[in-house]
C-alpha positions as CSV (number, residue, x, y, z in Angstrom):
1,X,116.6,90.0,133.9
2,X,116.3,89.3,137.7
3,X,113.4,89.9,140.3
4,X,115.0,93.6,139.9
5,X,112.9,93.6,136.7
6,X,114.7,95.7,133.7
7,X,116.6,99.0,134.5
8,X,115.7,102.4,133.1
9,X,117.8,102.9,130.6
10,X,117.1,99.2,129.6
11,X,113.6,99.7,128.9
12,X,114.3,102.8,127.0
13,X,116.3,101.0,124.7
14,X,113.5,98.3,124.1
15,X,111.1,100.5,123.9
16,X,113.1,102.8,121.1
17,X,113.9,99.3,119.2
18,X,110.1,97.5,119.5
19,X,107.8,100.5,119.3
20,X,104.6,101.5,121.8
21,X,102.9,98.4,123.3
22,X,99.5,99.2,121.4
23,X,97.0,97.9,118.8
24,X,97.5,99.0,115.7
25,X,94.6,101.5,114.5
26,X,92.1,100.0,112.0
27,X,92.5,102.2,109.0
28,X,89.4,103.6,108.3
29,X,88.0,103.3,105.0
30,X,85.7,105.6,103.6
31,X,82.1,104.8,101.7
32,X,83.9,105.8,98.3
33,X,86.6,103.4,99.1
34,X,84.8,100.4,100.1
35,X,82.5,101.1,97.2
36,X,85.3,101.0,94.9
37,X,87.2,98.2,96.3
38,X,83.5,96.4,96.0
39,X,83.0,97.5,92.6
40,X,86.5,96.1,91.3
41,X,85.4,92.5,92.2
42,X,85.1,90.6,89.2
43,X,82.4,88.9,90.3
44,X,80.4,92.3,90.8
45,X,81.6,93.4,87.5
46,X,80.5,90.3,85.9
47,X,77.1,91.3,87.4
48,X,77.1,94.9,86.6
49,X,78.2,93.8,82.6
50,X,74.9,91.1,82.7
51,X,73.0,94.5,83.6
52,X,73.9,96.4,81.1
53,X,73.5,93.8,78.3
54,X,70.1,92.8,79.6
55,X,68.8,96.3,79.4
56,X,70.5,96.9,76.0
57,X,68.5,93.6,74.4
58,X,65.1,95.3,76.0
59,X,65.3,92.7,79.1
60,X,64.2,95.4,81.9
61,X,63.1,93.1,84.2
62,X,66.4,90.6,84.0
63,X,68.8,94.2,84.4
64,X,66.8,95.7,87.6
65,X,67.3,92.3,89.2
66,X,71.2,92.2,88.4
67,X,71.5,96.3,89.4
68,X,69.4,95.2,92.5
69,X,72.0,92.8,93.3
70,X,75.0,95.0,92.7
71,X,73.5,97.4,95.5
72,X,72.8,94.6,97.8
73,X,76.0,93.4,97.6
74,X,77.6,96.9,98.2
75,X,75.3,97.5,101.3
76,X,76.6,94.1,103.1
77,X,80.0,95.0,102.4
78,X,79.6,98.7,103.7
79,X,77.4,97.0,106.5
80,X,80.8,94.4,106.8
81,X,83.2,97.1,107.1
82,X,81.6,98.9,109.6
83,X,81.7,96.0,111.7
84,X,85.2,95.3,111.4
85,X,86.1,98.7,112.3
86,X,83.6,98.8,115.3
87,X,85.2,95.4,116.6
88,X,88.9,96.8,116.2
89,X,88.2,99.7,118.6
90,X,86.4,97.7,120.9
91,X,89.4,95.4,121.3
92,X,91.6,98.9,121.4
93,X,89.3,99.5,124.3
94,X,90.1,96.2,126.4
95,X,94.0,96.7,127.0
96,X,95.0,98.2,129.6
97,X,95.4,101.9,129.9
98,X,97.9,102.1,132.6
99,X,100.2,99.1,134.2
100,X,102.5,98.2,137.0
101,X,105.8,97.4,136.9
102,X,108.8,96.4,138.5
103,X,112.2,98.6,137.0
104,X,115.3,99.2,139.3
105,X,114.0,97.0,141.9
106,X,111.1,99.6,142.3
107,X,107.1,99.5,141.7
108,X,106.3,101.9,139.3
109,X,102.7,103.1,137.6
110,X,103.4,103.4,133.9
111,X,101.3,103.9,130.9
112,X,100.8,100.5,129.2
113,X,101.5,101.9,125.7
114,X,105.7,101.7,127.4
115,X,105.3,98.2,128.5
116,X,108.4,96.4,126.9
117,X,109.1,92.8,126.4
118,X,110.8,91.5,129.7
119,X,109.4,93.5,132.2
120,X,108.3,92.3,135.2
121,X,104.5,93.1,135.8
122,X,102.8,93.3,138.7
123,X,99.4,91.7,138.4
124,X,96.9,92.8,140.8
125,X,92.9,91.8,141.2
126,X,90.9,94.5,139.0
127,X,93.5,94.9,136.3
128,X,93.4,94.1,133.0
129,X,97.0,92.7,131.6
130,X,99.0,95.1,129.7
131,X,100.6,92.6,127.6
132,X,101.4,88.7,126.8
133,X,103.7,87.4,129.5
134,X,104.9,84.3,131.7
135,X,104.1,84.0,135.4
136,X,106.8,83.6,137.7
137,X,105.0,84.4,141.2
138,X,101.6,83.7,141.7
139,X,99.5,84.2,145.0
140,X,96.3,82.3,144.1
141,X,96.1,84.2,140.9
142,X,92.6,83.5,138.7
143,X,92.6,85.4,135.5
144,X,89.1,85.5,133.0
145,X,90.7,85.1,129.8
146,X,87.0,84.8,128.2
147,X,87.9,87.6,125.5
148,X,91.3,85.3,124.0
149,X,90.1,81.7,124.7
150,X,86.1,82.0,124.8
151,X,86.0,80.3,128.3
152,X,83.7,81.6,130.5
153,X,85.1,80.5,133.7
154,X,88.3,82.1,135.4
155,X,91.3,80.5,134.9
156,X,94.1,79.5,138.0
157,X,97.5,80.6,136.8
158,X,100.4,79.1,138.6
159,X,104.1,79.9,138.1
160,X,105.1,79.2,134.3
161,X,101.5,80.0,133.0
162,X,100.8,82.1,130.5
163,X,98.4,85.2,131.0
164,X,97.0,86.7,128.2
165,X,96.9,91.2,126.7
166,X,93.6,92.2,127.8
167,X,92.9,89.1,130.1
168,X,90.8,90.4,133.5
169,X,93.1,89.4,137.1
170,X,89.7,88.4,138.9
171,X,91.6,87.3,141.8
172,X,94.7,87.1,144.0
173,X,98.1,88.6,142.7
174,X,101.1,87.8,141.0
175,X,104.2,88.6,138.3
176,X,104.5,87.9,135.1
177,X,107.8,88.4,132.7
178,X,106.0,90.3,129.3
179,X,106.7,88.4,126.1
180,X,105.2,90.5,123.6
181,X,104.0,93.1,123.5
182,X,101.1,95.4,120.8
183,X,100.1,93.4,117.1
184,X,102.6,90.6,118.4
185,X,99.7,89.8,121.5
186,X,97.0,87.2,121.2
187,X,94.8,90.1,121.2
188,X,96.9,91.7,119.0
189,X,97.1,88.7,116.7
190,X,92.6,88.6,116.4
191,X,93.0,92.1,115.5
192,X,95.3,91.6,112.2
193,X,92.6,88.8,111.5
194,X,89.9,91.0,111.6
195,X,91.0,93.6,109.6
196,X,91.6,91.4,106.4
């Protein structure tokens, strides 16, 4: 790997062997589904079991309470679920539709989704950053990594730093050498954790 960046035919290859540089899409779970992956809770069971015994020794009040609870406790987790999901597109949203790089010594516009691991990407103010990846020119390059670290200010990045999937280049320009790419991104990585 050189200044060159990779060759055609070398991306192709790493891009056959390592898959699209994307998120994974959240699998969407029905109201059925959740309801029965909520109802097989033992805990909920144990509740739904006190319901039915209360009602069966004349205790109406005590089994409404418990059958109360049972919906509440399937609302939050439908309520939960719908979350999740809206918080996994949003972060699908944030990387980088298309990006720059460097292959056969040339600039070239690419879709981010064929980003592979060691190309060489040209980071430009107003870009979000296709992928995870290693600096190795920087020309007063500030990246707002806010969405990965929680830091609000931008963030100098000198030669050697790491930039971040998703990260906002807020000023100046620079390289940076990929080093993973889709689910295996820090962005990638609070994805898989949101989902279980």
């Amino acid at each position: 790997m050189s200044n060159q960046g990779l060759s055609t035919s070398e991306a192709l290859r790493r891009h056959l062997a390592e898959g699209p540089n994307s998120l994974p899409s959240a699998q969407r779970k029905s109201i059925v589904r959740v309801t029965l992956d909520v109802v097989r809770e033992p805990m909920l069971i144990l509740l739904i079991a006190a319901g039915i015994i209360s009602l069966a020794l004349a205790e109406p009040l005590d089994a409404s309470l418990l059958i109360t609870t049972v919906f509440i406790v399937l609302g939050i987790s439908i309520f939960q679920e719908n979350r999740t999901e809206r918080a996994l597109d949003a972060l699908k949203q944030l990387t980088a539709p298309l990006a720059i790089v460097i292959r056969d010594g040339k600039e070239e516009r690419i879709s981010s989704a064929d980003v592979v691991s060691g190309d060489l990407v040209v980071l430009v103010e107003g870009d979000r950053i296709p992928a995870d990846a290693r600096v190795e020119l920087s020309g007063n390059l500030a990246v707002d990594e806010s969405l990965i670290t929680g830091e609000s200010d931008s963030v100098e990045k000198s030669v050697d730093a790491l930039v971040y999937s998703g990260s906002l280049v807020v000023r100046g320009h620079g390289q940076a050498r990929v080093l993973a790419i889709g689910a295996s991104t820090a962005l990638g990585k609070i994805g898989k954790s949101l989902q279980t």
